[in-house]
C-alpha positions in Angstrom: -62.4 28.5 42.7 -62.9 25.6 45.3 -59.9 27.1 47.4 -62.1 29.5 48.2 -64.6 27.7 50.4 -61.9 24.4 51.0 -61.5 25.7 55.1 -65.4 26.8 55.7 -66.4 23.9 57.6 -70.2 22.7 59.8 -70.3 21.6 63.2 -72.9 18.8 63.6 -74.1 20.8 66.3 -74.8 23.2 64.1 -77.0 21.8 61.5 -79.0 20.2 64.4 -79.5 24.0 66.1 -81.5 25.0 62.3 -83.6 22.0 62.5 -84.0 23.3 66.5 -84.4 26.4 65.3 -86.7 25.6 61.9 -84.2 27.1 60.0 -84.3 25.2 57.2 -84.8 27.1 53.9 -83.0 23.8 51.8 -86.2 22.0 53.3 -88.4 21.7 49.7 -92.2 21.6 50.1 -93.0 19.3 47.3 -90.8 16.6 45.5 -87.8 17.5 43.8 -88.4 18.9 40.0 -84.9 17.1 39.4 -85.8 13.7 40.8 -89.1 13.4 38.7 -87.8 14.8 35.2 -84.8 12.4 35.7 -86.8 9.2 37.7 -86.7 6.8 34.2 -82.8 7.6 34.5 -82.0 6.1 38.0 -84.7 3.4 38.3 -83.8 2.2 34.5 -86.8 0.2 34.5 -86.3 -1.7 38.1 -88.9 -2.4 40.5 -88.8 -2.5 44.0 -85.2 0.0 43.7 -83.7 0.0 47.4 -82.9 3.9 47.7 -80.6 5.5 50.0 -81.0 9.1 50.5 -77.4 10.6 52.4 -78.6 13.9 54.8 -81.9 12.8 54.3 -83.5 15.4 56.4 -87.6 15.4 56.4 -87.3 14.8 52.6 -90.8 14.5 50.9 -89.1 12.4 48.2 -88.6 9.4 50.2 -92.2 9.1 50.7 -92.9 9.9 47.1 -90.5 6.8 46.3 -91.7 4.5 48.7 -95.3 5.4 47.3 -93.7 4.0 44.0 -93.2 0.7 45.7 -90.0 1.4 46.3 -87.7 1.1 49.7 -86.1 4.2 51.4 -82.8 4.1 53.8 -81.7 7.1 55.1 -79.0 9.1 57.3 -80.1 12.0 59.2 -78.0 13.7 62.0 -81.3 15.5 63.5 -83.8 13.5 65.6 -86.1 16.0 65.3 -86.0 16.0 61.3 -86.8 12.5 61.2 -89.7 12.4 63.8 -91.3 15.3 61.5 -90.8 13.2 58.2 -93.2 10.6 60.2 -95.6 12.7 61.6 -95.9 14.9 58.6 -96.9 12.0 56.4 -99.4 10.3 58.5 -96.7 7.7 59.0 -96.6 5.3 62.5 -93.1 4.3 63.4 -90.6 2.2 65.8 -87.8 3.8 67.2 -84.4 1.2 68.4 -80.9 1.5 69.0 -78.4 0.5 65.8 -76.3 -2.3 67.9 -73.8 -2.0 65.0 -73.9 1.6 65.3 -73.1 3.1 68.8 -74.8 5.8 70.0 -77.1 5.7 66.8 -81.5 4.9 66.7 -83.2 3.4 63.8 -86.7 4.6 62.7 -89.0 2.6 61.0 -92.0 2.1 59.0 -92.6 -1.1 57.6 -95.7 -0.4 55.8 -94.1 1.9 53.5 -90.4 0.2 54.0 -89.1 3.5 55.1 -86.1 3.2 57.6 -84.5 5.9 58.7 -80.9 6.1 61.0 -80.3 9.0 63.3 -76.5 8.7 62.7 -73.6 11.2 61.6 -73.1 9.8 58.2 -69.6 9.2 58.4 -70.6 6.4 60.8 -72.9 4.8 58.8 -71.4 1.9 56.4 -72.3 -1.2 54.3 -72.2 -3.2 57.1 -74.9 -1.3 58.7 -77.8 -1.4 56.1 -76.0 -3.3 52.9 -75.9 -1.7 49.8 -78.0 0.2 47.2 -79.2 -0.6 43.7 -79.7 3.9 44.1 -78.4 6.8 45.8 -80.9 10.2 45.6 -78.1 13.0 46.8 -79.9 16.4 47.1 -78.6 18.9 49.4 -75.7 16.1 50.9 -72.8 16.4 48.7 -73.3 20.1 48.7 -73.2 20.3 52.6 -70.8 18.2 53.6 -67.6 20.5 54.8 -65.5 20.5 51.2 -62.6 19.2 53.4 -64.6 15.9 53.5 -65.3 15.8 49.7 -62.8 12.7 49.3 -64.0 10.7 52.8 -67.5 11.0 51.5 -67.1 10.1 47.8 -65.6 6.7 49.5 -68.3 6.3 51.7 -70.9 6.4 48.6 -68.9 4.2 46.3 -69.0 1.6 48.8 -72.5 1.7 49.3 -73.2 1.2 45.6 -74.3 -2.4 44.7 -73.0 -3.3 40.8 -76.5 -2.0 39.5 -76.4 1.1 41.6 -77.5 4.3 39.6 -76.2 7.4 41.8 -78.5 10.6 41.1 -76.3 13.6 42.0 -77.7 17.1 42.4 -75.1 19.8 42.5 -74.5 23.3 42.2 -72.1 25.7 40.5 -71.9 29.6 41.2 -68.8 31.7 42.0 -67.8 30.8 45.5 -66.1 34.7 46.3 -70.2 35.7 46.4 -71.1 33.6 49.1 -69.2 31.2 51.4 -71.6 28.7 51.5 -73.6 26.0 52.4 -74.6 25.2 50.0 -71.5 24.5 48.6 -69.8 25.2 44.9 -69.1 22.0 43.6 -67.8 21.7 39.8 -68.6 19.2 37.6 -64.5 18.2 37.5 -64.5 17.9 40.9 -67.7 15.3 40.3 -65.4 13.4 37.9 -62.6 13.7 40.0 -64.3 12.5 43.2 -65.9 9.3 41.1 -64.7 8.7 38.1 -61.8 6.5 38.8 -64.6 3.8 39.3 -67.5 5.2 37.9 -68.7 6.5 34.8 -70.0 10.0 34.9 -73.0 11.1 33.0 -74.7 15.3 32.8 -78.2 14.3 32.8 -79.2 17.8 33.4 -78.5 21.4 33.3 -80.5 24.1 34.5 -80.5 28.0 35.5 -81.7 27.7 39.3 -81.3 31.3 40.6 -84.4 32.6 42.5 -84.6 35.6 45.1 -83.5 33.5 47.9 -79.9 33.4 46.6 -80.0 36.3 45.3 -80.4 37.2 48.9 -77.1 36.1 49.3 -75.2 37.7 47.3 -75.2 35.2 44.1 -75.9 36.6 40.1 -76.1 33.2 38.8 -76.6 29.5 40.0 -76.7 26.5 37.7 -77.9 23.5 39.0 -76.6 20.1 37.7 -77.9 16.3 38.2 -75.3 13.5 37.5 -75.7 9.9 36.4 -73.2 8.3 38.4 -72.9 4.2 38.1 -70.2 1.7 38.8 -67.7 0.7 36.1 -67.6 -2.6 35.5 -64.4 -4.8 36.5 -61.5 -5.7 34.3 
C-alpha cells in the first residue's frame, strides 16, 4: 500500500504558500491529546528534557513544554510560522543568521529557552544544535515526501543522544482514498525505518477519523504514537 503514495512528493515552496495562505488545517489549537496522555513516557522522569520538535510549525506544544521547564529546538521551513508562534504566545524574540547553516535564521527566546531555526530540515544536523535527550514528531514524519522516508529516519537517529526517547505520531488509512499529505505510514515501515538501532515500542492506538478527513475521501484513520529509543551498543 505505500507504492501508492511513494512518487507524491511537496515542494518547499509549497508548504510555505499554505502558511502564506493560512492554509493550515494540521495547525492544532490546543496541545496535542497524544503528547499529554503519553508525557510520563518520553520524559521518563527527567527534568529539564532538551526537546526537538522536526516541522515544528507554530506548535502550541513547544510552549506547553518549555512551560514544564523544559527546552524546545525546532525546524521550521516558514518564517512566517515561526514569527506567529512568538507573537501568539506573548513571547519577545532575537532573530540571527545560523553561520553553520547558510542561508538559515535562528529565533530565540531565552526566557522560555525556545530556539527556533528557519531551515529546510534536511540542512539542519548535530552539528548545528547537538543532540536531544527527546524528539516530539507530530505532523513531520507524515509530511515529509515518502521518497525521503530513509534520508530522514537518518537525520533523527543522529540527533538522538543515548537517553533520547523519540515520541512518533503516525497515521494509517488506505492510501487509494486519498493521496496525501498527510501521509500513510505503517507501523512496519516504523520498524523498518528504526529499528536496526532502535527499539520500537506502540504506546498508543486510537480511532482518529473526524469530518475533516472524511472530507477527503477516508472511512477510517487510526492514529498511532511510538516509543522510539536507541539500542544500546554491543
Amino acid at each position: 500500500m505505500v507504492e501508492q503514495q511513494a512518487d507524491r512528493t511537496m515542494e518547499l515552496s509549497e508548504w510555505e504558500e499554505r502558511w502564506q495562505e493560512n492554509k493550515i488545517g494540521f495547525h492544532q489549537l490546543e496541545v496535542n491529546r497524544m503528547l499529554q496522555v503519553n508525557y510520563d513516557s518520553v520524559v521518563n522522569g527527567r527534568s529539564g528534557v532538551r526537546f526537538f520538535f522536526p516541522l515544528c510549525g507554530k506548535a502550541v506544544d513547544m510552549k506547553w513544554l518549555a512551560d514544564l521547564g523544559h527546552s524546545v529546538v525546532g525546524v521550521e521551513i516558514s518564517e512566517k510560522a515561526i514569527k506567529q508562534f512568538f507573537q501568539e504566545n506573548n513571547m519577545t524574540y532575537s532573530e540571527e543568521p545560523v553561520p553553520s547553516l547558510p542561508g538559515a535564521r535562528l529565533f530565540q527566546n531565552s526566557e522560555k529557552n525556545i530556539s527556533l531555526y528557519q531551515s529546510d530540515l534536511f540542512s539542519f544536523s548535530s552539528s548545528v544544535a547537538g543532540q536531544f535527550g527527546a524528539i516530539w514528531d507530530r505532523g513531520s514524519l507524515v509530511a515529509i515526501n515518502p521518497k525521503d522516508r530513509e534520508r530522514y529516519a537518518a537525520l533523527i537517529i543522529s540527533l538522538m543522544a543515548a537517553d533520547c526517547r523519540y515520541l512518533l505520531d503516525t497515521l494509517l488509512y488506505n492510501p487509494s482514498l486519498y493521496k496525501g499529505p498527510p501521509f500513510f505510514v505503517p507501523d512496519e515501515q516504523v520498524h523498518g525505518l528504526f529499528g536496526s538501532s532502535c527499539s520500537v515500542e506502540l504506546l498508543q492506538s486510537v480511532d482518529a477519523l473526524t469530518d475533516r478527513q472524511r472530507a477527503w475521501g477516508l472511512d477510517s484513520l487510526t492514529e498511532n504514537v511510538h516509543l522510539i529509543t536507541p539500542k544500546a551498543p554491543n
